[in-house]
N, CA and C of each residue as an Amber inpcrd file, in Angstrom:
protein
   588
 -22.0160000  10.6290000  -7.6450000 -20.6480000  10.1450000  -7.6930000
 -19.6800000  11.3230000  -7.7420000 -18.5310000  11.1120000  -6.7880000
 -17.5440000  12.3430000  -6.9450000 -16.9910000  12.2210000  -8.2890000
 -16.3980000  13.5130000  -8.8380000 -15.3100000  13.5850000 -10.1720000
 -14.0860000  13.2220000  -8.9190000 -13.7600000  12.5640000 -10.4600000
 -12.3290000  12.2270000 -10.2320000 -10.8360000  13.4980000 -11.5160000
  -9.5890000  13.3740000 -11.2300000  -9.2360000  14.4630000 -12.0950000
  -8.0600000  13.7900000 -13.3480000  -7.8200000  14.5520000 -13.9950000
  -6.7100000  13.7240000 -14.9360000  -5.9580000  15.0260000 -15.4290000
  -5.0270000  15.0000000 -15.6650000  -3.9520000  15.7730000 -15.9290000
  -3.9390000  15.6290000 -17.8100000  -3.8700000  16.8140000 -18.3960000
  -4.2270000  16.6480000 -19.3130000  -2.7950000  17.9140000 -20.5510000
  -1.9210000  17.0530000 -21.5080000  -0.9120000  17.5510000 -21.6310000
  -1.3360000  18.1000000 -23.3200000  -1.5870000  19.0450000 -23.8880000
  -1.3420000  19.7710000 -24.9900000  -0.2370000  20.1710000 -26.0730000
  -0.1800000  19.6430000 -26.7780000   0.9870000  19.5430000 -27.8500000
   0.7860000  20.3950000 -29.1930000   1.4380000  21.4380000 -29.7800000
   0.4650000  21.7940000 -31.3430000   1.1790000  20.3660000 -32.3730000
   0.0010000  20.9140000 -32.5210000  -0.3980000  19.5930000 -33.6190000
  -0.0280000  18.4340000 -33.4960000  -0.5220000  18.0120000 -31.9170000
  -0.6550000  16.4760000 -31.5840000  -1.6640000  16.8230000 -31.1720000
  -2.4430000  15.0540000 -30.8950000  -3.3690000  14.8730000 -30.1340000
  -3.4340000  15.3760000 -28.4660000  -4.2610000  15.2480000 -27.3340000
  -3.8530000  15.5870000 -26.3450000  -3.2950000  14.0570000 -25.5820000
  -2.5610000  14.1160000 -24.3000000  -2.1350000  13.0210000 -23.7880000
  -3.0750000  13.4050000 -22.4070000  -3.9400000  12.2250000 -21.7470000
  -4.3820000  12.3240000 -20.3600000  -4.2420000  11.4580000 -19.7160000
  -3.2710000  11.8830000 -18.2370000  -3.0760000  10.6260000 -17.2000000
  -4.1390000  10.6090000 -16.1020000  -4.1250000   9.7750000 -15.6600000
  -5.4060000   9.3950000 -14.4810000  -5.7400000   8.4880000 -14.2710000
  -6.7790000   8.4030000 -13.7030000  -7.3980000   9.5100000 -13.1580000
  -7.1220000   9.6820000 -11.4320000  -7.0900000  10.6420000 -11.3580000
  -7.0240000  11.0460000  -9.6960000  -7.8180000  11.6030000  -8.6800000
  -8.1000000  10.5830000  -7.7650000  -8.9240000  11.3610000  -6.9720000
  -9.1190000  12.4110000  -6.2220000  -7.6790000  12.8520000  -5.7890000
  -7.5630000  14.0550000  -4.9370000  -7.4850000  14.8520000  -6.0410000
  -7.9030000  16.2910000  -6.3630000  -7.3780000  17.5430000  -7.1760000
  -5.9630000  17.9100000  -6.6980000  -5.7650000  17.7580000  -5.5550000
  -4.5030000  18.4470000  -5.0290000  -3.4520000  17.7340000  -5.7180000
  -3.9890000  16.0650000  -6.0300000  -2.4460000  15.2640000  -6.6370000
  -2.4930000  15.0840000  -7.7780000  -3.4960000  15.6210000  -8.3800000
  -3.5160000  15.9700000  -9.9860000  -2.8400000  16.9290000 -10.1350000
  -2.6240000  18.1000000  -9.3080000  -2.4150000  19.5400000  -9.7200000
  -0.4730000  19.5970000  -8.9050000  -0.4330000  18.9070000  -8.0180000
   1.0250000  18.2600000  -7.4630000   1.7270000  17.6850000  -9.0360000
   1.1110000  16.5780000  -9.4200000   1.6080000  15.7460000 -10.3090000
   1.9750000  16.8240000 -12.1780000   1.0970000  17.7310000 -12.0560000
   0.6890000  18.7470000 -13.7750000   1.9090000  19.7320000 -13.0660000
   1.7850000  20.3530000 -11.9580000   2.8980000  21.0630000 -11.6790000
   4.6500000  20.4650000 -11.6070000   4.7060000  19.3060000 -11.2880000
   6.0920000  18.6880000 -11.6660000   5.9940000  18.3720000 -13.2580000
   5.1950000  17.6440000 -14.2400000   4.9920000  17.5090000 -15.2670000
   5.5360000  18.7220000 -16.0220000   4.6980000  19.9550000 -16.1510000
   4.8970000  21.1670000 -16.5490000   6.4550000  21.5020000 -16.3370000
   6.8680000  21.5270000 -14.9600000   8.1650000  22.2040000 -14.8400000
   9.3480000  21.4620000 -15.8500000   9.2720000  20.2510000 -15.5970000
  10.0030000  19.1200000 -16.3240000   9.6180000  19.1930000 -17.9910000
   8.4940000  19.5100000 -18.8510000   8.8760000  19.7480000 -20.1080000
   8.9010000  21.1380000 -20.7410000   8.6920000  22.4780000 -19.3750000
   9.7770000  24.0810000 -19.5350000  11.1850000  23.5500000 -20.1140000
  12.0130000  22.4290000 -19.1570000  13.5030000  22.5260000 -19.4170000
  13.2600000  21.5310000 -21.1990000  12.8440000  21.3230000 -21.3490000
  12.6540000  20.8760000 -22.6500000  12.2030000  21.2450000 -23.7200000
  12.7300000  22.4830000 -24.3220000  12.1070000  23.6390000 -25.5740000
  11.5800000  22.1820000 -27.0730000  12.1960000  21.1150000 -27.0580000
  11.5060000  20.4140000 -27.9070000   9.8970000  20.0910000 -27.6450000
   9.8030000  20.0620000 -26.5220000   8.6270000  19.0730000 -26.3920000
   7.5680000  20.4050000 -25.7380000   7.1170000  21.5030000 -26.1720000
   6.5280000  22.4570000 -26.1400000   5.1350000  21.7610000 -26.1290000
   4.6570000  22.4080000 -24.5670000   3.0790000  21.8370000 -24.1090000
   2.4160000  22.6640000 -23.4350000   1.2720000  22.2910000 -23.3790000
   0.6870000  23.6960000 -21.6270000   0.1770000  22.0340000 -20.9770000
   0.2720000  21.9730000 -20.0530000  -0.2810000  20.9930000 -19.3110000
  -1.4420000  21.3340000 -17.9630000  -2.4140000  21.0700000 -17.8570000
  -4.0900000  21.6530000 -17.0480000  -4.1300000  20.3430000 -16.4610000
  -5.1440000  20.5770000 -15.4950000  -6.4180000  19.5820000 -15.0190000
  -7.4920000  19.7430000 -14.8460000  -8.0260000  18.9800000 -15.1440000
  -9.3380000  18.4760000 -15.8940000 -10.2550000  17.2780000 -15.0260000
 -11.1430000  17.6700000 -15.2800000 -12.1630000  16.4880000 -14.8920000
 -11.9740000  15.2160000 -15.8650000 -11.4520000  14.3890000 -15.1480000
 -11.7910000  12.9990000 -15.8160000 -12.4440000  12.4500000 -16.4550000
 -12.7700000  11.9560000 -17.9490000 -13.4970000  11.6320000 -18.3750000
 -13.6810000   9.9620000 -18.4040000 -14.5700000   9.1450000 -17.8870000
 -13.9830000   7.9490000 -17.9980000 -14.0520000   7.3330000 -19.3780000
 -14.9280000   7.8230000 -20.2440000 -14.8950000   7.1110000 -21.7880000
 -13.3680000   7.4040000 -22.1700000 -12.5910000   8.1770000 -21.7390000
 -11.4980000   8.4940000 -22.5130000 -10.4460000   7.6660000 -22.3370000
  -9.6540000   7.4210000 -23.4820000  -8.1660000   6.7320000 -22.9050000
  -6.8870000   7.5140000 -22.0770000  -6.7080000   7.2740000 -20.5240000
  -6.1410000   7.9620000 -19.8160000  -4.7080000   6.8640000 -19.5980000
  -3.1530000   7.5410000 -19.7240000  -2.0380000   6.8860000 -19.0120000
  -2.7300000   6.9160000 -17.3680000  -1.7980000   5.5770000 -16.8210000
  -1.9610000   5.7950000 -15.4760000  -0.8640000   6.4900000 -14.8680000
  -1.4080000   7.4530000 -13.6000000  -0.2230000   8.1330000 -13.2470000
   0.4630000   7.3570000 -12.3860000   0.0990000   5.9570000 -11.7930000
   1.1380000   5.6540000 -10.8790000   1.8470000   4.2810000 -11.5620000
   2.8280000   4.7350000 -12.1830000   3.8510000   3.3780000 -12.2740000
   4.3230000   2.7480000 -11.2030000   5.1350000   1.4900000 -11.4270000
   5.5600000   0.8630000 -10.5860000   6.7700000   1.2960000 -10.2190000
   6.9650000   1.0050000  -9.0180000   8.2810000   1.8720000  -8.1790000
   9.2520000   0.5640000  -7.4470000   8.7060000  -0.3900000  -8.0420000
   9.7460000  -1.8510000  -7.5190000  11.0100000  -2.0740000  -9.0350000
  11.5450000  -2.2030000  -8.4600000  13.0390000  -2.1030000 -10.1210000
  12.4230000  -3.3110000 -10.8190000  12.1360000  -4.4030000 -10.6160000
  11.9820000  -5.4610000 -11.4270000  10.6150000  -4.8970000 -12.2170000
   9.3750000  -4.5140000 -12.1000000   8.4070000  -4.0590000 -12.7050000
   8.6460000  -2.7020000 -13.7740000   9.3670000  -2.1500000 -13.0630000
   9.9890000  -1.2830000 -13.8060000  10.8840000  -1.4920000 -15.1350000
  11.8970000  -2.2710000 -14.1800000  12.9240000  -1.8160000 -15.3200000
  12.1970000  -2.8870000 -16.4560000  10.9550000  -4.1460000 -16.3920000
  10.3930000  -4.6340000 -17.5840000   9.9410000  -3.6650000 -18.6750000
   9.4150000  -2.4800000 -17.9190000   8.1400000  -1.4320000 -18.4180000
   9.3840000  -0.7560000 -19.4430000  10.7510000  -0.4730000 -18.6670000
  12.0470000   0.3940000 -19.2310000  12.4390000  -0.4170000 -20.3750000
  12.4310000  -1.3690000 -20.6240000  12.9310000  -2.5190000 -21.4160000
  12.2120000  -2.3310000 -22.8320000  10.9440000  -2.6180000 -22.5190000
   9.9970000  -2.6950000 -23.3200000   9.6100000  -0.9230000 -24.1050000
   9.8350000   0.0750000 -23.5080000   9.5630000   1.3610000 -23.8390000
   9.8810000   2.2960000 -25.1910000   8.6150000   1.9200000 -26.2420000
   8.9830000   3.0440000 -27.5570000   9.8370000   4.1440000 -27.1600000
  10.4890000   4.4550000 -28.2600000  11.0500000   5.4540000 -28.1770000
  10.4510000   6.8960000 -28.4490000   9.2240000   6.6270000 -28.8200000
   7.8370000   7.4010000 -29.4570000   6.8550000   7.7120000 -28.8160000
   7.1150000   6.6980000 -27.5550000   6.0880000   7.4240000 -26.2580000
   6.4500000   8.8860000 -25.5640000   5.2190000   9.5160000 -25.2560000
   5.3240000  10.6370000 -24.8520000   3.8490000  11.1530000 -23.6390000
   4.1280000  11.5880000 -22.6690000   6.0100000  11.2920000 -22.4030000
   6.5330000  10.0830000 -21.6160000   7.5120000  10.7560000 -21.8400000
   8.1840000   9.2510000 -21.7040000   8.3380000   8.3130000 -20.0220000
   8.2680000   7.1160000 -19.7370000   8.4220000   6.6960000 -18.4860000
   8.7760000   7.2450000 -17.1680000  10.5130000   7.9590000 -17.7620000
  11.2060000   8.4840000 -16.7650000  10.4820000   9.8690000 -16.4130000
   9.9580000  10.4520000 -17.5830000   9.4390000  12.0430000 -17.1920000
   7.8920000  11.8190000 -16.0870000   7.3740000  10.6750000 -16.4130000
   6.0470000  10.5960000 -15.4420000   6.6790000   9.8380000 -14.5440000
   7.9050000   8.8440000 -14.0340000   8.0100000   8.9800000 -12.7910000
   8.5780000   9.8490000 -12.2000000   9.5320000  11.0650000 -12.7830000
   9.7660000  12.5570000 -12.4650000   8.2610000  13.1220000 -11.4880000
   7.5810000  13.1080000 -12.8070000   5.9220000  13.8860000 -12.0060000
   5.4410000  12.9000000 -10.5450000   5.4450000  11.8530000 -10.8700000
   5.1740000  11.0290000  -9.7680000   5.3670000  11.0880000  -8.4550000
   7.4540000  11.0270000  -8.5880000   8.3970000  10.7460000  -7.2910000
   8.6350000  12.3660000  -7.1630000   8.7940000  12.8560000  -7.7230000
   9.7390000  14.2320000  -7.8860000  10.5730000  13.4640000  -8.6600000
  11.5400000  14.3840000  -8.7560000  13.0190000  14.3790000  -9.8020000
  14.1470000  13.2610000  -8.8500000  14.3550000  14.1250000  -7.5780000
  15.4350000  13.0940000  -7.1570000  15.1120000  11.7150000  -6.8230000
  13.9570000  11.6380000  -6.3720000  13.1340000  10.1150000  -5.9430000
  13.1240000   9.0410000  -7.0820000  12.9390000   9.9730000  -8.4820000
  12.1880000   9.2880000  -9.1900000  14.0430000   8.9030000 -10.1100000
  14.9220000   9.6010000  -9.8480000  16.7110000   9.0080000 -10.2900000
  16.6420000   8.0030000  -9.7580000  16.5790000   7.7940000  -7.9280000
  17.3870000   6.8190000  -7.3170000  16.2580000   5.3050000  -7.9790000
  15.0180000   5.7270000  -7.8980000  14.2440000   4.6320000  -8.8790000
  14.1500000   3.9050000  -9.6630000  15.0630000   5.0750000 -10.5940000
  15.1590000   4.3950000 -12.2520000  16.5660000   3.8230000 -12.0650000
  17.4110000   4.6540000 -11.0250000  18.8420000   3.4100000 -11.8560000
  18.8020000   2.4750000 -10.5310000  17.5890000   2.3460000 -10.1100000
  17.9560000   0.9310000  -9.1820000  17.2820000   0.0420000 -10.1930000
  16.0190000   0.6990000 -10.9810000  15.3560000  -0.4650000 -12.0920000
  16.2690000  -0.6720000 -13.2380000  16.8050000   0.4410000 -13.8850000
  17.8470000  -0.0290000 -14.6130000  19.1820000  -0.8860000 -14.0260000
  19.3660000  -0.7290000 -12.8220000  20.1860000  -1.9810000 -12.3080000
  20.1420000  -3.1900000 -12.2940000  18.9430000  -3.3920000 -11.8510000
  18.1180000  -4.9430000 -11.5940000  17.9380000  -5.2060000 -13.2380000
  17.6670000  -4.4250000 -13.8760000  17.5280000  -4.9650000 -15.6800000
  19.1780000  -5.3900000 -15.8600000  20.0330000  -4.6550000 -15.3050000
  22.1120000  -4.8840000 -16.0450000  21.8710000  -6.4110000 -15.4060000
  21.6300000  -6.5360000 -13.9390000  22.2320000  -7.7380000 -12.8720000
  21.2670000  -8.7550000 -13.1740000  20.2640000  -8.7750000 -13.8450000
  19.1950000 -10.0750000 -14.4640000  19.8870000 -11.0560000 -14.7240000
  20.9940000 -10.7200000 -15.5220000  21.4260000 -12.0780000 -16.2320000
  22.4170000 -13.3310000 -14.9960000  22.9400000 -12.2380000 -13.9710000
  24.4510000 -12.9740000 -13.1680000  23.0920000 -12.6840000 -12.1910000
  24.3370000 -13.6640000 -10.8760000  23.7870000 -13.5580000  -9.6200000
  22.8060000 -14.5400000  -9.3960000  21.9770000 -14.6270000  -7.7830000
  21.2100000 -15.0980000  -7.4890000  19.7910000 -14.3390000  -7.4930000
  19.3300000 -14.5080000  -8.7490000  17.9040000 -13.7960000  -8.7740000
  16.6870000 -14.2980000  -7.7460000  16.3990000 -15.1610000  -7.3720000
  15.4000000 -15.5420000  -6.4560000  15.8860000 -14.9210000  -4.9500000
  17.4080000 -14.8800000  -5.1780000  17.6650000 -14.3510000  -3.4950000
  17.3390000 -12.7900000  -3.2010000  17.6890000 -12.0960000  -4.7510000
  17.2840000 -10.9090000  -4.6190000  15.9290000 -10.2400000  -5.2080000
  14.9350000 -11.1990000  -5.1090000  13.8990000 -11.5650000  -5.1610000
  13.6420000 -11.2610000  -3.6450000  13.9220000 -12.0910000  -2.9100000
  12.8910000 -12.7110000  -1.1740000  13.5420000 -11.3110000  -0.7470000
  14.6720000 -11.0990000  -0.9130000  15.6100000  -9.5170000  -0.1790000
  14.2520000  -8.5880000  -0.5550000  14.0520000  -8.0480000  -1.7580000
  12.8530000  -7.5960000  -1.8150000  11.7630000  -7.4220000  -1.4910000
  10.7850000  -8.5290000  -1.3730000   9.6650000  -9.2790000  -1.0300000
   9.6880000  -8.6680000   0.5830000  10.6860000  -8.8820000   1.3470000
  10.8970000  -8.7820000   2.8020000  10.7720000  -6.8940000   2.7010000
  11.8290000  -6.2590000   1.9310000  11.2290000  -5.3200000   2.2260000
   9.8550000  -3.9550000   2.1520000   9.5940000  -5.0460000   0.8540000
   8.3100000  -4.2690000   0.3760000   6.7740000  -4.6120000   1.3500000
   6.8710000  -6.0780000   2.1850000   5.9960000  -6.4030000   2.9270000
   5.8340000  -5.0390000   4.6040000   7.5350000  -4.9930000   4.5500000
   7.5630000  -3.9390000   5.6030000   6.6770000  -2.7250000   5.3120000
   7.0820000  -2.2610000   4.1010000   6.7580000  -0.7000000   3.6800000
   4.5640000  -1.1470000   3.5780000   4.2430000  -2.3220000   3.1670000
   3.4070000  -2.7070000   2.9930000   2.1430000  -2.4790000   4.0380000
   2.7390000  -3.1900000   5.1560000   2.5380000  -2.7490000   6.6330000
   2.2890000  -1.2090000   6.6590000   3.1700000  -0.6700000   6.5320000
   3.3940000   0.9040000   7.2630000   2.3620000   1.9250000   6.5170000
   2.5370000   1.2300000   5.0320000   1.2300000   1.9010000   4.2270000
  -0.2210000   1.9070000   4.9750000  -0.5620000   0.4590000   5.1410000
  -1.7890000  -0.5710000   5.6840000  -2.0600000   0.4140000   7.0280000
  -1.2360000   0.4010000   8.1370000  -1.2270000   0.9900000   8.8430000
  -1.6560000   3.0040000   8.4120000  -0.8320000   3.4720000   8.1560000
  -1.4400000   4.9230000   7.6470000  -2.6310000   5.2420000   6.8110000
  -2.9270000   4.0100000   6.0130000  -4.2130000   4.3300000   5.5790000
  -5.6260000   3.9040000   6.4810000  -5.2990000   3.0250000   7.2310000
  -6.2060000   3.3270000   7.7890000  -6.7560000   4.1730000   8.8580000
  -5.1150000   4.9790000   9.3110000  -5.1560000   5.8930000  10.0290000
  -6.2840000   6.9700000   9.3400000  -5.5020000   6.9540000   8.0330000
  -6.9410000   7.9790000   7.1820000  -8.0690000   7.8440000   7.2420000
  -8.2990000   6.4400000   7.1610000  -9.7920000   5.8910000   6.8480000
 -10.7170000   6.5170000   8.4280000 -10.0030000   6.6030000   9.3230000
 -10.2460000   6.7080000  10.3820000 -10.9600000   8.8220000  10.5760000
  -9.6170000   9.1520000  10.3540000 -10.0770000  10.4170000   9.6120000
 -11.1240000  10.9580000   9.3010000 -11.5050000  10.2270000   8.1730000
 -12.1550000  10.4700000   7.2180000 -13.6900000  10.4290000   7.8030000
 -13.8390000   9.3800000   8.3010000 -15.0820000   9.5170000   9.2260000
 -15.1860000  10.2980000  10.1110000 -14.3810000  10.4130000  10.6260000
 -14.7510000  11.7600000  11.9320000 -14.6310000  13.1930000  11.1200000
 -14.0470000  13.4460000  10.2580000 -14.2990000  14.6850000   9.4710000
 -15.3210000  14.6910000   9.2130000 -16.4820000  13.2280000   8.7310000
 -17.5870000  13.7090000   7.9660000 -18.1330000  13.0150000   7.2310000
 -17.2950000  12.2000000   6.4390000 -17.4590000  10.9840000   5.2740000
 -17.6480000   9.8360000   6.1050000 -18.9040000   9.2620000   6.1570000
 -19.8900000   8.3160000   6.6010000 -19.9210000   7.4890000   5.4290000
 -19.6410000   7.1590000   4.6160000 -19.8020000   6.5570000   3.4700000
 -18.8120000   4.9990000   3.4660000 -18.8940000   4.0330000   3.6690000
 -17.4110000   2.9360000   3.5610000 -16.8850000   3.0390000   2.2720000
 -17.9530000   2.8850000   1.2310000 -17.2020000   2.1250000   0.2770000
 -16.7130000   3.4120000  -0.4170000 -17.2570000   4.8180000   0.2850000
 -16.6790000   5.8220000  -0.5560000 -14.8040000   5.5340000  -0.4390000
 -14.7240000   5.2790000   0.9950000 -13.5940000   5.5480000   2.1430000
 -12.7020000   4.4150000   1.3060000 -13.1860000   3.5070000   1.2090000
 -12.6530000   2.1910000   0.6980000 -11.8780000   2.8530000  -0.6300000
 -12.6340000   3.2500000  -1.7080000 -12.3480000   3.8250000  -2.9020000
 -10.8540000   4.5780000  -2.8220000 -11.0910000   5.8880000  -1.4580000
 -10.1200000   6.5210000  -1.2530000  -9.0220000   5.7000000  -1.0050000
  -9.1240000   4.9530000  -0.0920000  -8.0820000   4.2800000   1.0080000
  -7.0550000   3.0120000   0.1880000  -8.7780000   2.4060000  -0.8770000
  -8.2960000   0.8650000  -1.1760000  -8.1710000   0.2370000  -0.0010000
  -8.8640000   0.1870000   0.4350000  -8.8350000  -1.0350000   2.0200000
 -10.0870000  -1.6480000   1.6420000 -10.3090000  -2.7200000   2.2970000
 -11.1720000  -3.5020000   1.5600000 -11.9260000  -3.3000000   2.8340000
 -13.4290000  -3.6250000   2.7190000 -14.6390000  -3.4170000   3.8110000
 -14.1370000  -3.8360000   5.3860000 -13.9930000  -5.0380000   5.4770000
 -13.8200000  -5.4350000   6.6610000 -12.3390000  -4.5930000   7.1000000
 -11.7110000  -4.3740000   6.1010000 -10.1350000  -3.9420000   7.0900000
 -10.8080000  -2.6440000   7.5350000 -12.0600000  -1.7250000   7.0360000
 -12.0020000  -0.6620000   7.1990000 -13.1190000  -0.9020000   8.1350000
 -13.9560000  -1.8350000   8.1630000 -14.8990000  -1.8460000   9.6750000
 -14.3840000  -2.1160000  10.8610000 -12.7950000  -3.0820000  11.0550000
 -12.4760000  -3.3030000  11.8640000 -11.5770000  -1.7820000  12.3570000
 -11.3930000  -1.2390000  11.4010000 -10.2400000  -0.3770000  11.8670000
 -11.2600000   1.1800000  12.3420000 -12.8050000   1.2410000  12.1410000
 -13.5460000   1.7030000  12.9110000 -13.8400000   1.5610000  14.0570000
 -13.7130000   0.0230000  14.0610000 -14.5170000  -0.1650000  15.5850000
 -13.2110000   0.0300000  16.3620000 -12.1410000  -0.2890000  16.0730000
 -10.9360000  -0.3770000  16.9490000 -10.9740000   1.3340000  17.4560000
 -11.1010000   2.2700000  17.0410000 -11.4060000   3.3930000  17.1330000
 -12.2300000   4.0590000  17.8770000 -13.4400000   3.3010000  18.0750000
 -14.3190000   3.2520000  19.0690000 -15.7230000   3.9450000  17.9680000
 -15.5300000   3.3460000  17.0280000 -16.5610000   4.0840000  16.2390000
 -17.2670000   2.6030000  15.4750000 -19.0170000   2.9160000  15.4030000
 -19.6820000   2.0910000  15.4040000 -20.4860000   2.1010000  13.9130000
 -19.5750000   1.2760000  12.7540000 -20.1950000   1.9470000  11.5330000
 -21.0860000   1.8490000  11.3920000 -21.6520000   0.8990000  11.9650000
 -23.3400000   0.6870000  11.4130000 -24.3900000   1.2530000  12.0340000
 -23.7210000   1.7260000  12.8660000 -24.9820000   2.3760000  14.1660000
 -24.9220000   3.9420000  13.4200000 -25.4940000   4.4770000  12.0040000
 -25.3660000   5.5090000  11.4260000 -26.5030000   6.4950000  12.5060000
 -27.6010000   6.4090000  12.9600000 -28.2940000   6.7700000  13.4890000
 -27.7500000   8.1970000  14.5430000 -26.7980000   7.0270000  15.4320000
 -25.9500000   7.3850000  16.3500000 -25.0260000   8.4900000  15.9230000
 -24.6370000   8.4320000  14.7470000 -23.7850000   9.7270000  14.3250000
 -24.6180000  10.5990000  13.3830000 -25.5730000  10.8080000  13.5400000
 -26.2820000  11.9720000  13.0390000 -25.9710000  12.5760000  11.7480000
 -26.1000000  10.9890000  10.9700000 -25.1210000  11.6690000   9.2820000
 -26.8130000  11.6660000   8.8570000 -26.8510000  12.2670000   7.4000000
 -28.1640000  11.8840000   6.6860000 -28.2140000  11.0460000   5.9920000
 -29.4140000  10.2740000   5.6740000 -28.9560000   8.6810000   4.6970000
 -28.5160000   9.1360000   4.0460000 -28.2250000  10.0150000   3.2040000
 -27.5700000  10.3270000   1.4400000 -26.0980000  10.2860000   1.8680000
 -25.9290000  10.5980000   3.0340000 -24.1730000  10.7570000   3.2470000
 -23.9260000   9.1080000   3.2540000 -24.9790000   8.2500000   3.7670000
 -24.0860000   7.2270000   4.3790000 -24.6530000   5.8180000   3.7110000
 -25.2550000   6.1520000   2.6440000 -25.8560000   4.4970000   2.1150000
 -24.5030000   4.3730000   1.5280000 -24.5670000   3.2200000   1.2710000
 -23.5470000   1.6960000   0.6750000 -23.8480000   1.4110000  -0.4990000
């Protein structure tokens, strides 16, 4: 089984905090490098922040919050003042800094405008555009998935893991490719690369 990574934040005399887990190293070490820079400007909250191999017995934050305002701004609503760190600083690490502003005060918006207005309308307004972005995701990942096999990784359900595409979206989006997953023979992987 591959390691997976977790970002792992150091406090004196706190416990440690670990988010994760992540599969790429590169977006563990993307995510600890915005983390890090973001609590430098903060002489209170003095940390070294690393990455680390994932442990799965351990209790890890997840690094990807939700990026829709209504999920959000619930999570914003609900948020100790004692958590650390705090919401906005891990969707900082997440989005970057400016991504992760226009984020929060569209979720803190949708939390002000809850009460007035037509909430179901700006509901479906939503719905419509997140199905788009939904698509475009669907679409690029399986561009990857696609990738991924011709680089080398013969494996589905490894690909699946990576991708989150579920089996069939990722057999069809082989064969559409002109690639024949099951015919492993034919691509000259070794069984260890390519059992299921």
């Amino acid at each position: 089984m591959q390691d997976t990574f977790a970002v792992t934040i150091d406090r004196p005399d706190q416990g440690p905090v670990r988010i994760g887990p992540f599969i790429a190293r590169a977006n563990a070490e993307r995510y600890a490098g915005r983390l890090a820079a973001i609590l430098r400007k903060r002489p209170a909250h003095h940390a070294t922040v690393s990455v680390d191999i994932a442990n799965p017995g351990t209790e890890h934050l997840d690094p990807r919050l939700p990026t829709d305002p209504w999920s959000l701004g619930d999570l914003a609503e609900h948020e100790d003042e004692g958590d650390f760190p705090g919401l906005f600083t891990r969707l900082c690490a997440q989005l970057g800094e400016e991504a992760a502003e226009n984020t929060w005060d569209a979720a803190t918006g949708w939390v002000a405008d809850s009460s007035g207005g037509d909430k179901r309308e700006r509901l479906a307004a939503a719905a419509e555009d997140w199905r788009s972005r939904r698509d475009d995701s669907t679409s690029a990942l399986t561009r990857i998935a696609v990738e991924l096999w011709r680089d080398g990784l013969h494996n589905v359900r490894r690909i699946g893991q990576i991708t989150s595409l579920s089996r069939t979206t990722l057999y069809a989006a082989l064969r559409d490719a002109g690639i024949e997953p099951t015919e492993r023979r034919a691509t000259g992987t070794k069984k260890k690369e390519t059992t299921e």
